[in-house]
NUKOLLO-68022 format. One record per residue (C-alpha): residue in three letters; x, y, z. Coordinates in steps of 0.5 Angstrom, whole numbers, padded with zeros to 4 digits, always signed. Layout:
BEGIN
AlaXYZ
...
% end
This chain:
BEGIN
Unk+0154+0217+0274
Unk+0160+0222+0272
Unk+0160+0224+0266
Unk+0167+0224+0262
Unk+0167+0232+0262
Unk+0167+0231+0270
Unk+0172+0224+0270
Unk+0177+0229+0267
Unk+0176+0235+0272
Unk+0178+0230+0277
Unk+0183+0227+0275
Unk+0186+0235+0272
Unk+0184+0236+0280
Unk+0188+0230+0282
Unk+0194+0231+0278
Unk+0196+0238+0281
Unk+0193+0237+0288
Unk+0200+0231+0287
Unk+0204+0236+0284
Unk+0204+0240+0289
Unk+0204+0236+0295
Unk+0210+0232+0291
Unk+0213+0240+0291
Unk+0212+0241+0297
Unk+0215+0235+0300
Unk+0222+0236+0296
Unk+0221+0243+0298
Unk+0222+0240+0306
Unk+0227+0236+0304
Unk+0231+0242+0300
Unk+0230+0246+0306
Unk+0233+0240+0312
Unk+0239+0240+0307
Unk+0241+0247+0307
Unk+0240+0247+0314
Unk+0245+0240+0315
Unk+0250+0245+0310
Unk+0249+0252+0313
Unk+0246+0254+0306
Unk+0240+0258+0305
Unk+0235+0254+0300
Unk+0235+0258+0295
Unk+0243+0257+0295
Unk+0242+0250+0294
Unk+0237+0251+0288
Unk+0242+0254+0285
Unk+0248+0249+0286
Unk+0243+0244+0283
Unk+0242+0248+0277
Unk+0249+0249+0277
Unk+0250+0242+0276
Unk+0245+0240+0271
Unk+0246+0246+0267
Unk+0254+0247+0268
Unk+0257+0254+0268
Unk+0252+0261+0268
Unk+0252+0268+0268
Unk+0249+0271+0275
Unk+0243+0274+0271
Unk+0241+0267+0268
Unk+0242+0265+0276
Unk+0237+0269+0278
Unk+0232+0268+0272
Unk+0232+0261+0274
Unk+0230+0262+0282
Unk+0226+0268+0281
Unk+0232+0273+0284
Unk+0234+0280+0284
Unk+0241+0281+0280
Unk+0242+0284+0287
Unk+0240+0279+0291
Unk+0243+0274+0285
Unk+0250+0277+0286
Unk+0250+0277+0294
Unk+0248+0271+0294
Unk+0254+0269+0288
Unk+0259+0272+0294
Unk+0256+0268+0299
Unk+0257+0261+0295
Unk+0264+0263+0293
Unk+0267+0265+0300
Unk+0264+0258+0302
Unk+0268+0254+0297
Unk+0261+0252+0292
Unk+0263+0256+0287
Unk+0268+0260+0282
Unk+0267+0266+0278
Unk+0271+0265+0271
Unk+0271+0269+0264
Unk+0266+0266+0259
Unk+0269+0262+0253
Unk+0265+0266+0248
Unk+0266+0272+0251
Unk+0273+0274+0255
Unk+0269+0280+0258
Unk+0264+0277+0261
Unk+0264+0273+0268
Unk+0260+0266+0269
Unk+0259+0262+0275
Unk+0261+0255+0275
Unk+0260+0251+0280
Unk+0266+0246+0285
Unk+0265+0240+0282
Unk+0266+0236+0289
Unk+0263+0241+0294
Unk+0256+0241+0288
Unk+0257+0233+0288
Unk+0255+0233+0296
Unk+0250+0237+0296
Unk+0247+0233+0290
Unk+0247+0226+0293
Unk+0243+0229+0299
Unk+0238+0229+0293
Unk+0239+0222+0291
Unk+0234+0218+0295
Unk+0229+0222+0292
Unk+0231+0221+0285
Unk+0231+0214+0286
Unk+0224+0214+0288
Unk+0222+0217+0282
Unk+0226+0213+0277
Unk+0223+0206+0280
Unk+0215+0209+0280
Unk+0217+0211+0272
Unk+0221+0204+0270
Unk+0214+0202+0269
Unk+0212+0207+0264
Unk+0214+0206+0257
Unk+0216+0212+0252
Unk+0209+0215+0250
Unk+0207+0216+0258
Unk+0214+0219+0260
Unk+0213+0223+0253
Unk+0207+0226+0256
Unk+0210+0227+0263
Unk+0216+0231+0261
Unk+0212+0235+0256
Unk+0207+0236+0262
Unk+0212+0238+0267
Unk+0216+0242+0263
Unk+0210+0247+0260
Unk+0208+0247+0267
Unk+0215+0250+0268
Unk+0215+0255+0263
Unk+0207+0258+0265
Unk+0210+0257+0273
Unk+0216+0262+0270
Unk+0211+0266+0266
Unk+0206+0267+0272
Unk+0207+0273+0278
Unk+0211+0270+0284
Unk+0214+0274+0290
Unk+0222+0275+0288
Unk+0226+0271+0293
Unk+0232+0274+0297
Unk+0239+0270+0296
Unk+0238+0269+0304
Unk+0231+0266+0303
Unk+0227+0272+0304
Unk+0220+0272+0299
Unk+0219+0279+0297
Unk+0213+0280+0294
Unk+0212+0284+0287
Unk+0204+0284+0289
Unk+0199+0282+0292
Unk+0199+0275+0293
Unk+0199+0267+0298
Unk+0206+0266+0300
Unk+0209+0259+0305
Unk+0215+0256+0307
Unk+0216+0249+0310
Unk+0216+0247+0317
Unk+0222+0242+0315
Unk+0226+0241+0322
Unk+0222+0247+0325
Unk+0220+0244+0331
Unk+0216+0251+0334
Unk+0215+0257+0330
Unk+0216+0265+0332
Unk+0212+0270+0328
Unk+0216+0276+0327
Unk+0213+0283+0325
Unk+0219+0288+0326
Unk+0217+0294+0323
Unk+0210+0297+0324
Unk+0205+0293+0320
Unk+0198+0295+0317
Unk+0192+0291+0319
Unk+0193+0284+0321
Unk+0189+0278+0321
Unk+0193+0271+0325
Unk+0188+0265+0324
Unk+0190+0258+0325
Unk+0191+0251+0321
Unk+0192+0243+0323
Unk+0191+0242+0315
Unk+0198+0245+0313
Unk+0201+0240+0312
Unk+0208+0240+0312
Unk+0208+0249+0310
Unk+0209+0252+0317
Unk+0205+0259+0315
Unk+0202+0261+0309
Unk+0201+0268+0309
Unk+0196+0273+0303
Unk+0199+0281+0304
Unk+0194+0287+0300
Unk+0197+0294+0299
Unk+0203+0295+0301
Unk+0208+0289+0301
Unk+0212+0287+0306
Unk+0218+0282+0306
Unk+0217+0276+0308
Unk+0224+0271+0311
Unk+0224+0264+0314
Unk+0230+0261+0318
Unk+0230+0255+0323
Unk+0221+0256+0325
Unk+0223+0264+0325
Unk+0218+0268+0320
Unk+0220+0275+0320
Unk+0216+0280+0317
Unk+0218+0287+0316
Unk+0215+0293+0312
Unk+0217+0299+0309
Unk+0220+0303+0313
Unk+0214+0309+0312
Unk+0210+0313+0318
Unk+0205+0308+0318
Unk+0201+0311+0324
Unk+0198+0318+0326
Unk+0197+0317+0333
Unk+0192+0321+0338
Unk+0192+0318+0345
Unk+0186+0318+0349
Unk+0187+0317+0357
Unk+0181+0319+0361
Unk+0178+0325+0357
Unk+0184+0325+0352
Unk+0183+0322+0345
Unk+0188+0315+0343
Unk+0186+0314+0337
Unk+0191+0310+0331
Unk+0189+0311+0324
Unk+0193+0309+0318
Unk+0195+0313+0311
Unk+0194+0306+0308
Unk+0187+0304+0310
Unk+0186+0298+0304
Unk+0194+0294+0307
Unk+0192+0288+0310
Unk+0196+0281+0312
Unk+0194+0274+0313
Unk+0197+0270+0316
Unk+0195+0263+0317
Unk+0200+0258+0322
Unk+0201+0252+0324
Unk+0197+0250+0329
Unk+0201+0243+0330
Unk+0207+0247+0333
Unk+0207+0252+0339
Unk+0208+0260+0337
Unk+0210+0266+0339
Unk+0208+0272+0336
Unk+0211+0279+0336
Unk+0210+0286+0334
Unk+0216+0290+0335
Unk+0213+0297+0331
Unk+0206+0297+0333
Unk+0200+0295+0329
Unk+0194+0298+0326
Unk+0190+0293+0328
Unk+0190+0286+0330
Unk+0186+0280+0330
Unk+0189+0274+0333
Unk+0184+0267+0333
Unk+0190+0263+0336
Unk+0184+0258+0340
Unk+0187+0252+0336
Unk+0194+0254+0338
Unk+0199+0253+0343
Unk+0201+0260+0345
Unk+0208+0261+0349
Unk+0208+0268+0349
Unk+0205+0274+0345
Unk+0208+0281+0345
Unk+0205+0287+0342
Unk+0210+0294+0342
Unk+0210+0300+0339
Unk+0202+0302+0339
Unk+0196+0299+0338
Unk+0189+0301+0335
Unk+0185+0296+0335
Unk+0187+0289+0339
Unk+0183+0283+0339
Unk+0184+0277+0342
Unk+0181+0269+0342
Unk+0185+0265+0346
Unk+0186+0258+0347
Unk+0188+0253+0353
Unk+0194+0256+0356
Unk+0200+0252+0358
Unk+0205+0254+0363
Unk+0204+0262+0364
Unk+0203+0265+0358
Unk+0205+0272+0357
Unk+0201+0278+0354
Unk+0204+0284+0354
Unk+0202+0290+0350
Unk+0205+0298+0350
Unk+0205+0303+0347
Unk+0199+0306+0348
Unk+0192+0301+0345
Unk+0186+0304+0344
Unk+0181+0298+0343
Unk+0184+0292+0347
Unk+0178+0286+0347
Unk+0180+0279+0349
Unk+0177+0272+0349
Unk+0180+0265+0352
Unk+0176+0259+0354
Unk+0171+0259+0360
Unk+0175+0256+0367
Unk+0182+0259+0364
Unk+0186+0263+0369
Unk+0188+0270+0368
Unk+0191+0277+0371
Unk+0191+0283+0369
Unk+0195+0288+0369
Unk+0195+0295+0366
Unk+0201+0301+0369
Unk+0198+0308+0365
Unk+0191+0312+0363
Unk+0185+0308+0362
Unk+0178+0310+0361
Unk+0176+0302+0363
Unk+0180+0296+0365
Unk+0175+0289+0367
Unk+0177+0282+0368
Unk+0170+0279+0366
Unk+0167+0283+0368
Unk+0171+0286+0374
Unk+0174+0293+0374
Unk+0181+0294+0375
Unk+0184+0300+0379
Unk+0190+0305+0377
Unk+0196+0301+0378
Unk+0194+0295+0380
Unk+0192+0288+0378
Unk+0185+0284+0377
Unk+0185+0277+0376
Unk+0180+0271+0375
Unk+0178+0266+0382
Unk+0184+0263+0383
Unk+0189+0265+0378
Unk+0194+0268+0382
Unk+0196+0260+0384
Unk+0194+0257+0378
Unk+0200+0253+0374
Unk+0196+0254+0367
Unk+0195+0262+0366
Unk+0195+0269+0362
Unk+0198+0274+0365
Unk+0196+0281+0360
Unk+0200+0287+0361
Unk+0198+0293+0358
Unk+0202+0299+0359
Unk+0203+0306+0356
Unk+0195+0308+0356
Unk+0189+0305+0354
Unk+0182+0307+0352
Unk+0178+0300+0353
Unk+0180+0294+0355
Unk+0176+0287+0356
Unk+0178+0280+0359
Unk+0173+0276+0358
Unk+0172+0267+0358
Unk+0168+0266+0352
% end
């Protein structure tokens, strides 16, 4: 029998796990809508606060939306060039410049709105005044203790940077394939998957040093401080390769949606990467710039599937399910290079039995110079 202590816990739980699927669900939507209008979704959070609020000064816009004054501004800029909003001189002081919205170009992206408010006028229609107190103090002090936590900064064109360390997520809204993009070098990097994300395309957790993390149409792109992330020393035959890096506590976490089929890129060289994609659809994996430590668990592949790294690896480990077909090909020094067990030779190529005319395969390329590099079914 639950107690009342236990009772009360469950339905605090049941409570928030609705608010924030409710969140999530509206989330989507905005997102579609600013996709159907050529708009960032930040851009149609504003507009909505524009319109409810009426005219505001940018400062207040990025409070509202949690934007920096600069991001704020260009934003502001954007908005203003399509024909959403104008820049005026405030009432109460002819110095300062506000921003009103243009009433018919607001309108339109408000009714897209409409369908949603009207489900939640028909769910409270059976509510008297007392629930309907309670559920707006509710929903306002959550409000202000959201406002009130640490939360990433979020760039006028989507972007979520981060103030520290923390989760972050988009929705998959139209998303039809995702593409997960590191454009500068990244530090440590964990990629797993999930089929319970619902409706968010990633969710992503970052240590130390914090990158930006942008989503536009299933791209996720990702990029770091522009510092020297990697010392190199390479190792070919009696030579060392190895890659250490100055931050050593810096790691990502990223979680995808297994429910799309990935492509996943690394465009600066990684630390080192440990990818679990056994659950995923992978199109193509690319890793350039360098590598430390690479480890791989594969799933079934789907066409041929391209693995390429280069840049110099030191550790190149990699799994996929038993009777999958795979080649390997490795151009530059290495001490070691097997295919289940198969050594490869300089310059050449190993494959599994069959591989060369399976239809469904990897084909892993590894270039510039490695260390040790295992191809095995697991």
């Amino acid at each position: 029998m639950s107690t009342p202590s236990s009772e009360r816990d469950e339905l605090i739980a049941a409570i928030l796990r609705a608010t924030a699927a409710f969140g999530t669900a509206r989330g989507a939507h905005a997102q579609a809508v600013a996709e159907r209008l050529g708009l960032a979704a930040t851009d149609v959070d504003v507009l909505q606060a524009l319109a409810l609020e009426g005219p505001l000064p940018v400062g207040r816009l990025g409070e509202l939306t949690s934007l920096t004054t600069g991001a704020a501004t260009r934003m502001v800029d954007r908005l203003e060039q399509a024909g959403y909003v104008r820049r005026v001189p405030d009432p109460a002081d002819r110095r300062r410049v506000i921003v009103a919205p243009v009433a018919e170009r607001v309108a339109v992206v408000m009714g897209a709105f409409d369908p949603i408010d009207q489900a939640a006028r028909d769910v409270l229609a059976d509510y008297g005044p007392e629930a309907l107190s309670d559920v707006r103090a509710y929903l306002e002090s959550c409000l202000e203790a959201l406002r009130g936590a640490a939360a990433p900064v979020v760039d006028a064109d989507g972007e979520a940077v981060q103030t520290g360390g923390g989760t972050v997520a988009a929705p998959v809204a139209s998303a039809t394939a995702g593409r997960l993009v590191f454009v500068t070098g990244a530090p440590k990097v964990s990629i797993s998957s999930d089929a319970s994300l619902g409706a968010d395309l990633y969710r992503a957790r970052f240590a130390g040093a914090i990158p930006s993390a942008r989503v536009r149409d299933g791209v996720i792109t990702i990029r770091f401080p522009r510092f020297a992330w990697f010392d190199w020393r390479v190792r070919v035959g009696d030579n060392r390769l190895e890659a250490s890096t100055h931050w050593r506590r810096d790691t990502t976490d990223v979680v995808l949606n297994s429910a799309l089929p990935w492509r996943v890129e690394f465009r600066g060289g990684v630390s080192s990467l440990a990818a679990d994609l056994r659950a995923v659809r992978l199109d193509a994996l690319e890793l350039s710039g360098g590598a430390g430590s690479v480890s791989l668990k594969l799933g079934t592949p789907v066409g041929i599937v391209p693995v390429r790294v280069s840049g110099g690896a030191n550790d190149i480990s990699m799994t996929r399910p038993a009777g999958t077909a795979v080649g390997l090909t490795v151009s530059g020094g290495y001490r070691s290079a097997k295919v289940d067990g198969t050594d490869s030779w300089h310059g050449g190529r190993v494959a599994s039995a069959g591989a060369d005319t399976a239809a469904n395969r990897f084909e892993v390329q590894v270039s510039g110079g490695a260390n040790r590099i295992a191809v095995s079914a697991g």
